[in-house]
Structures are given as structure tokens and as C-alpha cells.
TIPAMI-759266 format. One record per atom (N, C-alpha, C, O): x, y, z. Coordinates in pm, whole numbers, plus 50000, padded with zeros to 5 digits. Each point is the difference from the previous one (the first is absolute). Example, Ala and Ser with C-alpha at 12.3 -4.5 7.8 and 13.67 -1.06 7.14 Angstrom:
2
513194943150780
499115011950000
500905012050000
501044999850066
498615010749862
500825011950006
499235010950073
500515011150017
***
This chain:
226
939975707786132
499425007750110
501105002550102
500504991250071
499815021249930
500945004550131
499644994250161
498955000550064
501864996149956
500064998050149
499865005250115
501054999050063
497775008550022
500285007450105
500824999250064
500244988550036
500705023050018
501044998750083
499635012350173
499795012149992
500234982550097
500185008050067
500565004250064
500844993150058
499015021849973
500995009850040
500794998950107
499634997250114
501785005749839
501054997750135
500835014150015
500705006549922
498904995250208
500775015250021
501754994550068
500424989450047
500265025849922
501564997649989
500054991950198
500474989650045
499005018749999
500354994150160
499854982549999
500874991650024
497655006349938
499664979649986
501764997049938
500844992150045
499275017549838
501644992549912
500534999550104
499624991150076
501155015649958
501095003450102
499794991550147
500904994350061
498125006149966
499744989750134
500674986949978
500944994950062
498325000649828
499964988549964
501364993149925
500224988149979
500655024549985
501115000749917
499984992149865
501004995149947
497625004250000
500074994149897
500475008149818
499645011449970
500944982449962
500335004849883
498814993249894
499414989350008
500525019349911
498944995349845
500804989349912
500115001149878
500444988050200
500224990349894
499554982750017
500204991950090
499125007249783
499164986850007
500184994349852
500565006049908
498894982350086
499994991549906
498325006949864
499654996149889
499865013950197
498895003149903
500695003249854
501015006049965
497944987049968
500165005349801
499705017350057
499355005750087
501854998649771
499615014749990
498885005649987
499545010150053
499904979849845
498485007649952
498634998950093
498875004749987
501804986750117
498635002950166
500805004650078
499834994050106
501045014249905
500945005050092
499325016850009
499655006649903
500294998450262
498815011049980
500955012550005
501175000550039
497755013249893
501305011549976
500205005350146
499824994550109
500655019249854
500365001650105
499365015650030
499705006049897
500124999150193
498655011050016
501165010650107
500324998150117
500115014049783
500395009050103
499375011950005
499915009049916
499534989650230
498595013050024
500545011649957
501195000949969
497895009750028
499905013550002
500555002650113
501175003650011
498024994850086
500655007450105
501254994350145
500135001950121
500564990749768
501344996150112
501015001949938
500414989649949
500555024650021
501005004149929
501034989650077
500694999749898
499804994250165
500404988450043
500074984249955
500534989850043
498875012949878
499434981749932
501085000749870
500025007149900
500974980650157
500654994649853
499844983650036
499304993550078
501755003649822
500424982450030
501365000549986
500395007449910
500584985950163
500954992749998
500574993549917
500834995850080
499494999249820
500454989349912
501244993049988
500975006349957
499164980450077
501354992550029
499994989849857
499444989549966
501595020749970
500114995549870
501224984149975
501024995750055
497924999449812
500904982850017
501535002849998
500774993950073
499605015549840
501365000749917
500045017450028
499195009250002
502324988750019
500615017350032
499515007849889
499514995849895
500695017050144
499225009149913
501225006649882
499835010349936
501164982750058
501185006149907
499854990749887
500154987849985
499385025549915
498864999749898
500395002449848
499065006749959
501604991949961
500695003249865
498365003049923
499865009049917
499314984450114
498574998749900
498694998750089
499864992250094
499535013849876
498594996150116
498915003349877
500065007249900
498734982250166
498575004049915
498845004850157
499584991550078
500275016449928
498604997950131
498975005749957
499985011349952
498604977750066
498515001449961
499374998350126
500364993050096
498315016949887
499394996150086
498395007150035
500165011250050
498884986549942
498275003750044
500395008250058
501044999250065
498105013149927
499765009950113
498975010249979
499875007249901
499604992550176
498215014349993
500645008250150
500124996150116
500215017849810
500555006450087
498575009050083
498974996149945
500825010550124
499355007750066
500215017549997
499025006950028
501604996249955
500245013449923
500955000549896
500664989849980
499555020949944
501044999649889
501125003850008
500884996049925
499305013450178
501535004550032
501364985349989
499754988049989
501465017850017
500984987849995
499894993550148
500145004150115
499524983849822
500484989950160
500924988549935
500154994349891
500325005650223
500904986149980
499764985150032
499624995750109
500734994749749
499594987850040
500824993950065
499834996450117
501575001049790
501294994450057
501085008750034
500365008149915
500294991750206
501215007650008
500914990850041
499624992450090
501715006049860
501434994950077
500945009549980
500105008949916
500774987150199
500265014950057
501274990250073
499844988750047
501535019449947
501004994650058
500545010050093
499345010350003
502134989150106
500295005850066
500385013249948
499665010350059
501204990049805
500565007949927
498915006249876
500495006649909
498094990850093
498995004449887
498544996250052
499474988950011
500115021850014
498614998250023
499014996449848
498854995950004
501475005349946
499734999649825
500494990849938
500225002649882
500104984950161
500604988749938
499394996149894
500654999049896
497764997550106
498884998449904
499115003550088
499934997450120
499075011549778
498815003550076
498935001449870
500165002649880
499044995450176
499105002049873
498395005750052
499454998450109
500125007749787
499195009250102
498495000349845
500175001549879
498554996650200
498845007149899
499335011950057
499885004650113
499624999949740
498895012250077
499585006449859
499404992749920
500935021950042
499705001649911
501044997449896
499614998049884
501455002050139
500964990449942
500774990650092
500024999450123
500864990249743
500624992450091
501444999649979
500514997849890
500215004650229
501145003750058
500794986150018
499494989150025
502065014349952
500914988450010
501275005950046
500695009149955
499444982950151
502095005550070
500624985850007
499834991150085
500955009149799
501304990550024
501365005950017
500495008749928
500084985550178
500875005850078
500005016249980
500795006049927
498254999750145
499705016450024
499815009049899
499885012250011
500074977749840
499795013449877
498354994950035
499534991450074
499935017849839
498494998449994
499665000149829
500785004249914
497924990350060
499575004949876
498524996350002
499594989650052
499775017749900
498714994049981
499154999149894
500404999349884
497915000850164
499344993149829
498995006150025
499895002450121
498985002649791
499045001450014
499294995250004
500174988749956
498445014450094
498714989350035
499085008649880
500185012049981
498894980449947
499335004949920
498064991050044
499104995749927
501035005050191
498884990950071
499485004950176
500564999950110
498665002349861
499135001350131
500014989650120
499124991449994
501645008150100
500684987450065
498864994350096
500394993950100
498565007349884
498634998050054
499944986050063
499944997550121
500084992449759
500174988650066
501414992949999
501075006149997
498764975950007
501434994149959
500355003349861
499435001449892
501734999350157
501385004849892
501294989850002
500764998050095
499294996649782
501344992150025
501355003049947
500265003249884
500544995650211
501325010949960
500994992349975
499984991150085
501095007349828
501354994850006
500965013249931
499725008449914
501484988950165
501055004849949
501144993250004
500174993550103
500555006149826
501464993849916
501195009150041
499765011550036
501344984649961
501665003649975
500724994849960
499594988549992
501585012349964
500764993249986
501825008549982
500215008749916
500604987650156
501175007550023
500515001149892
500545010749971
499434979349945
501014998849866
499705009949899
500995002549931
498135002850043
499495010149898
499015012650096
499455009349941
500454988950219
499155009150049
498485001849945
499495011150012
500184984349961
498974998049925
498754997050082
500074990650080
498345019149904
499454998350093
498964998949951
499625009149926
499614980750094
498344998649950
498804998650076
500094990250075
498445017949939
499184997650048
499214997549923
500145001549878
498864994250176
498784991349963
498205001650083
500224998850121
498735002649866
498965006350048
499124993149945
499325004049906
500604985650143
498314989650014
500764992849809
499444997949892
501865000650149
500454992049884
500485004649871
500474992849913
499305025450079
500025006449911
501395004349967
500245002350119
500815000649827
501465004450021
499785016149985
498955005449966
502095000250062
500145011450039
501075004449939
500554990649943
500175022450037
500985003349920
501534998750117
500105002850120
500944991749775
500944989550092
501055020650058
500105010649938
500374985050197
500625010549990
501794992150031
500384989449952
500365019150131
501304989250015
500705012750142
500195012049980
500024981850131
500524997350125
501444993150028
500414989749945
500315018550159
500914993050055
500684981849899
499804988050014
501075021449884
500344989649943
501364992850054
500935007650026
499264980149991
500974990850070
500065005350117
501015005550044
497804993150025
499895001350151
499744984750020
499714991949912
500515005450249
499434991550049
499315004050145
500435010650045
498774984050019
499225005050108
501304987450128
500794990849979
498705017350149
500955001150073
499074985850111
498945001450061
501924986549930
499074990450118
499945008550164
500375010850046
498984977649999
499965005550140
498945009850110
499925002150121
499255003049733
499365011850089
497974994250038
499494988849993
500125020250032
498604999950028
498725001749900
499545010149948
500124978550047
498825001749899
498565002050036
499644993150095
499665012749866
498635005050049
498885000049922
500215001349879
498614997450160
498975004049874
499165009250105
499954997450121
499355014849812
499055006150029
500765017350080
499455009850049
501624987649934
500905010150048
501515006649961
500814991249972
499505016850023
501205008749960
501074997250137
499574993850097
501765011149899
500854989150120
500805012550022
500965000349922
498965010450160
501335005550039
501014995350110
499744998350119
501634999749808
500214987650061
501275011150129
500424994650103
499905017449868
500395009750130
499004999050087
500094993250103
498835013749862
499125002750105
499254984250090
499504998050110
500784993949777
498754988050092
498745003250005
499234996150088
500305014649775
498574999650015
499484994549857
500854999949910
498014996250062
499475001449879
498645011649939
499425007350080
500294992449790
499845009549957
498754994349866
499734988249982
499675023049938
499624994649915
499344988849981
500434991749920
498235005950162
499834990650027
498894997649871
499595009949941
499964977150020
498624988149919
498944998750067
499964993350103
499005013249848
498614998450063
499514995249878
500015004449885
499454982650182
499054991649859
500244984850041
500464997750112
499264992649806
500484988049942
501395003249940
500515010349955
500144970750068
500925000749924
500094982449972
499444992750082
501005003749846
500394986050000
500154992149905
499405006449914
501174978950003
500964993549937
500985011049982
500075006549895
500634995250199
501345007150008
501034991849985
500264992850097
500585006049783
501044991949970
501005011149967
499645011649983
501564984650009
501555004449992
500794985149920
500274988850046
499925016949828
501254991049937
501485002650026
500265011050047
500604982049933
501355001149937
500405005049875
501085005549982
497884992249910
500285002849873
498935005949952
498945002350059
501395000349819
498825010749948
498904990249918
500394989849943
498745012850058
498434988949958
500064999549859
500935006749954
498384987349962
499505001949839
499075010250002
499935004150116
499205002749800
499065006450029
499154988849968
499474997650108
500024992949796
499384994250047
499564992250162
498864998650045
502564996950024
499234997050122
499705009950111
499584998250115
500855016149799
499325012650075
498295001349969
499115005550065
500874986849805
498415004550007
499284989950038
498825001550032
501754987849970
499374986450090
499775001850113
499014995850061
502215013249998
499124997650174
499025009949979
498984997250063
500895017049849
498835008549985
498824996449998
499125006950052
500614979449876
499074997049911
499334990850164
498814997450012
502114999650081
499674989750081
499714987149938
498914994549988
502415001349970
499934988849903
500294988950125
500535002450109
499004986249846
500014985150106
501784996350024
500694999249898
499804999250202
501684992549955
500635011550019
501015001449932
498635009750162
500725012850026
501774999050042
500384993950100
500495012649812
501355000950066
500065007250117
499205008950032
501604987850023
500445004450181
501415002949973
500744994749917
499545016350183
501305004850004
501204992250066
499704990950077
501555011849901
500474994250038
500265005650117
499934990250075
500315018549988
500235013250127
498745000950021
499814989850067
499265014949924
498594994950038
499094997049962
499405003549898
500294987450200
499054990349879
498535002550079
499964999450123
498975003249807
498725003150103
499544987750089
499844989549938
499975010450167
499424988450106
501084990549988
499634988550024
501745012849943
500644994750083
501035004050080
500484995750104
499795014849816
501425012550091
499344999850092
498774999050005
502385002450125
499805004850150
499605013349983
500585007649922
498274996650161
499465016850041
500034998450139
500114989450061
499745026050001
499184999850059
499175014250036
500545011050012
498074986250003
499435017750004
500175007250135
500224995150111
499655014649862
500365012650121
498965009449958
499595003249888
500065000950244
499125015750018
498434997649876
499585005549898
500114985650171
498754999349948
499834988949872
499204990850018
501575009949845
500174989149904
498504988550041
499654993250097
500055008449828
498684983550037
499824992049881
499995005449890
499844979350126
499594998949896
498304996149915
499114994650065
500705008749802
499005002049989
500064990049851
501044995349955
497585003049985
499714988349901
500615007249918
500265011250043
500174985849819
500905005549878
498964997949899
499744988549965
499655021249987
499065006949906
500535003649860
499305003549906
502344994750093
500655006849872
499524994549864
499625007049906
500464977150094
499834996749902
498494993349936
499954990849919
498765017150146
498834995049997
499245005749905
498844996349984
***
């Protein structure tokens, strides 16, 4: 049984200067709710380990609210607004270091949806995955590495000239993890399946990485895996 959580608007955060990090298990840890109507609402994310990246896996719940592209995760450096970004809607979109490529959705994004995607520099090699299902592999920015140092975000796009953001996540979102390395597909379909003994990222790990929400962000009970 989910846990009621109630709602904390960005001002209570900010007063209070508190960040989203606690000792809660992931799996009672509550999602995260970015309204309709506050094109303003992201989160913050103060990742464990720099973001200079040879391999990454990132999964994660999400019931979007319309279908157009929004963005879940963006990092974004001084020199690349496009560092990694990853984006759903009617398809799903990927920028490592500023190339793009994407995937198709063959699903009505109605409710939760669980997403991972893979890299890896050594072969460029790129894999998604959709409620555990694999997807056809494509290949990206080969012997790249991503650039430490910059700004990580969820629920928003980062222009990092202007200082504005963009592209914003209306919906749920949450067990948002970020690896170092690229997953098995089996323990891609384990966290799908909402299997007991969930892996956590090493760069973020859900309910324990430092956040913090802005412009509305609240949190709300996590329904994903019920």
C-alpha cells in the first residue's frame, strides 16, 4: 500500500532550503508530480559521481500528460546544452554530446511506462527498452565521453546561453536511476517487472540522490508499480 504523501509547493522547498534526500527505501519513496499548469516546474539533481560518462544505463516510471516531446532528464554543460538529454512523447529522443537519435513508440502513453536507455562509448551502441521490452539497437557518438561539471535536471530542457528552460514534463515521474555502466537486459526487465531487491544507480539513485524541486514539483504517492 502506497504511502500518502503530501503536497509541498517549490516556495515551502526553498524557504525551508530543504533537499529530497533521506534514508527512505526506494520502493516507499513518493513520485514526483509536475503540473499542467506551471511551465516552470523542474527538479534540481546533485548527482553522487561526476557526470563524465564512457557508459550510462537510465530507467525510469513515467505517465506523461500529453504526447508531444517533453523532457525527463537534461545535463547540460557550459560548452553543450545537449550533453544528455532524453526526451518521451510520441517518440523517444536521445542527445549524447549534441548528436541526437531516436526510437519509436509503438504504445499509447496513457498510463505508467517504464523506460531505460543504454550507451556505451566503446562501440556507440544504443539500446532502449519499454516496460522491459528491447527495441531495435541503433549506435551514437562513438568514443565520446560526456563532459563533468555541468547541470543536471529532471522535468526540463537547459539552455545554458540564455538561462532559460524549455520543454517542459507534465505527468508523474519516478524510480529515476542513472548508471555508470550499461545494465543486463535481464536486470532491465527486473526493474520492469517491479521485481523485490531493485538496483539503484550509481549517479542517481532514487530517494537517495540530493534533489531539489522548483516551480511547483510536489510530491505525490507512487502508483507505478501497483
Amino acid at each position: 500500500m502506497c504511502k500518502a504523501w503530501p503536497s509541498v509547493n517549490s516556495q515551502e522547498m526553498l524557504t525551508a532550503g530543504l533537499l529530497l534526500i533521506s534514508g527512505i527505501k526506494s520502493s516507499t519513496f513518493p513520485a514526483f508530480y509536475f503540473p499542467v499548469e506551471n511551465i516552470e516546474s523542474f527538479v534540481n539533481v546533485h548527482p553522487l559521481h561526476d557526470m563524465s560518462l564512457q557508459a550510462f544505463t537510465l530507467c525510469f516510471w513515467a505517465k506523461a500528460q500529453h504526447a508531444g516531446s517533453q523532457t525527463v532528464l537534461s545535463y547540460s554543460t557550459q560548452e553543450r546544452d545537449n550533453e544528455l538529454v532524453m526526451t518521451v512523447g510520441t517518440d523517444v529522443g536521445l542527445w549524447i554530446g549534441g548528436h541526437f537519435i531516436s526510437f519509436p513508440l509503438y504504445h499509447q502513453a496513457q498510463g505508467w511506462l517504464h523506460y531505460c536507455t543504454a550507451w556505451t562509448s566503446q562501440s556507440g551502441m544504443t539500446n532502449f527498452w519499454l516496460n522491459g521490452a528491447a527495441g531495435k539497437a541503433k549506435s551514437v557518438q562513438k568514443g565520446y565521453v560526456s563532459q563533468a561539471g555541468g547541470t543536471l535536471v529532471l522535468g526540463k530542457a537547459r539552455d545554458t546561453l540564455l538561462g532559460t528552460f524549455s520543454n517542459g514534463f507534465t505527468g508523474w515521474m519516478t524510480h529515476v536511476n542513472l548508471w555508470s555502466q550499461v545494465l543486463s537486459p535481464a536486470d532491465v526487465r527486473a526493474l520492469a517487472l517491479c521485481k523485490p531487491g531493485q538496483l539503484q544507480g550509481d549517479i542517481i539513485a532514487w530517494g537517495e540522490t540530493p534533489m531539489t524541486l522548483l516551480g511547483g514539483v510536489v510530491l505525490e504517492s507512487d502508483t507505478s508499480c501497483q
